[in-house]
C-alpha positions in Angstrom: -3.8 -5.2 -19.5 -5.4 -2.7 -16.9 -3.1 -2.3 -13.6 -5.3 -3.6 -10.8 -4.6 -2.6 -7.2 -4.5 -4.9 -4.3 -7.3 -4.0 -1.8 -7.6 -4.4 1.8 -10.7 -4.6 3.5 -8.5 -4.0 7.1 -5.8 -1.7 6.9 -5.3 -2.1 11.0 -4.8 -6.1 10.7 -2.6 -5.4 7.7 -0.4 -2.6 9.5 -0.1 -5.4 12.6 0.8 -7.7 10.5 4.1 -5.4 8.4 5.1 -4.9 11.9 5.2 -8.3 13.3 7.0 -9.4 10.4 9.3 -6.1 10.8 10.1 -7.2 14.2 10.9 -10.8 13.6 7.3 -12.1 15.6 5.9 -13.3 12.9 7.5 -15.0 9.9 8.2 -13.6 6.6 6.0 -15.5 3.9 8.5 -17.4 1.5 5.7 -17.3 -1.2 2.7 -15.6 -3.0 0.4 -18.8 -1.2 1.8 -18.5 2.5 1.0 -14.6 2.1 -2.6 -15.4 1.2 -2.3 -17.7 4.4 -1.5 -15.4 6.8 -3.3 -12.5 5.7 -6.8 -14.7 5.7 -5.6 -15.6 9.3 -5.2 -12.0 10.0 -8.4 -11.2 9.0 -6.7 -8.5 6.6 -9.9 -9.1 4.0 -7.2 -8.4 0.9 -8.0 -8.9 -2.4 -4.9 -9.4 -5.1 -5.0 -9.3 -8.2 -4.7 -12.7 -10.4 -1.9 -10.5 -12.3 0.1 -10.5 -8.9 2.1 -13.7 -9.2 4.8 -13.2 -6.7 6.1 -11.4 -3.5 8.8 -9.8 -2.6 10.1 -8.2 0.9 12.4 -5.9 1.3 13.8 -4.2 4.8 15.7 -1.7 5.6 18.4 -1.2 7.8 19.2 1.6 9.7 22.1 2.7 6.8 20.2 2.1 3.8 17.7 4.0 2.3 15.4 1.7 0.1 13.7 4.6 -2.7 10.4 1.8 -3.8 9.0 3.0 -7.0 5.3 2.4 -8.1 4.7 0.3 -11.0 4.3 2.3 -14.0 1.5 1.2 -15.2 -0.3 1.8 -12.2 1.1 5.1 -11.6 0.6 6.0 -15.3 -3.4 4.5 -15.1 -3.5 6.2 -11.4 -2.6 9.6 -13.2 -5.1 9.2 -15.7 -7.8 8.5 -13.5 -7.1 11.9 -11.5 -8.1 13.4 -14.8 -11.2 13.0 -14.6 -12.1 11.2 -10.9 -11.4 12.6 -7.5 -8.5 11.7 -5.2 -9.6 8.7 -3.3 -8.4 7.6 0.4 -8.5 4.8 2.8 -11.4 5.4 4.7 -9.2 5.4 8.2 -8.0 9.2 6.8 -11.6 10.7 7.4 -11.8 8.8 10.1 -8.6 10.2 11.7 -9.7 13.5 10.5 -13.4 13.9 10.8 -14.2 14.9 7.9 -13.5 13.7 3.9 -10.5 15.3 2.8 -10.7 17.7 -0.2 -7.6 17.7 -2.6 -7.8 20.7 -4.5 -4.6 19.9 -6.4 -4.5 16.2 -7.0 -1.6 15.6 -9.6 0.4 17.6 -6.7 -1.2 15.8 -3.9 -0.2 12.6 -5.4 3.5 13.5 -5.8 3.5 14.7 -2.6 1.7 10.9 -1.0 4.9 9.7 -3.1 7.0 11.7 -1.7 6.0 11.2 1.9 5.7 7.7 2.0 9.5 7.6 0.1 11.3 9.5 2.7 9.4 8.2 5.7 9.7 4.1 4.5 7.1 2.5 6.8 6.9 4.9 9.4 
């Protein structure tokens, strides 16, 4: 089975919406369903996969480091994609930049998006 990735048509409305449920404004979906529910009212525009058949949060505390590994799959099919494709981005980085990234290295580039987004948890 191919490893499909969840899309999001806003990542603003997404981003607002980790943080209110971060914060305790907003409550933390129980279920796959009430995640689809509160995202459509967020007008977050995400797409998920009919493979993704449950959800589940995790949240850090100020004494625990949570290390959240990719799916395998999707890092192995991500990695063979970069064989051949270029390194794609959410359009808000060229955006923020002015200009399209280029990614000379991306096999590097990658690991360090992994890396970055492991130390710095949310942030």
């Amino acid at each position: 089975m191919e490893f499909r990735q969840i899309k999001l048509a806003n990542y603003t409305a997404f981003g607002e919406k980790v943080k209110a449920w971060a914060k305790g404004n907003d409550p933390i979906p129980g279920d796959l369903e009430e995640l689809r529910e509160q995202l459509a009212a967020a007008e977050v525009g995400a797409t998920i996969p009919d493979n993704i058949t449950k959800v589940k949060f995790i949240q850090a505390d100020d004494d625990t480091w949570i290390v959240r590994l990719p799916a395998k799959q999707y890092l192995e099919a991500s990695e063979k994609r970069l064989e051949e494709a270029d390194y794609t981005l959410p359009a808000f980085y060229e955006r923020t930049f002015r200009s399209k990234p280029h990614v000379e290295d991306k096999m590097k580039f990658q690991a360090e998006r992994i890396a970055d987004y492991t130390i710095n948890g949310c942030g």
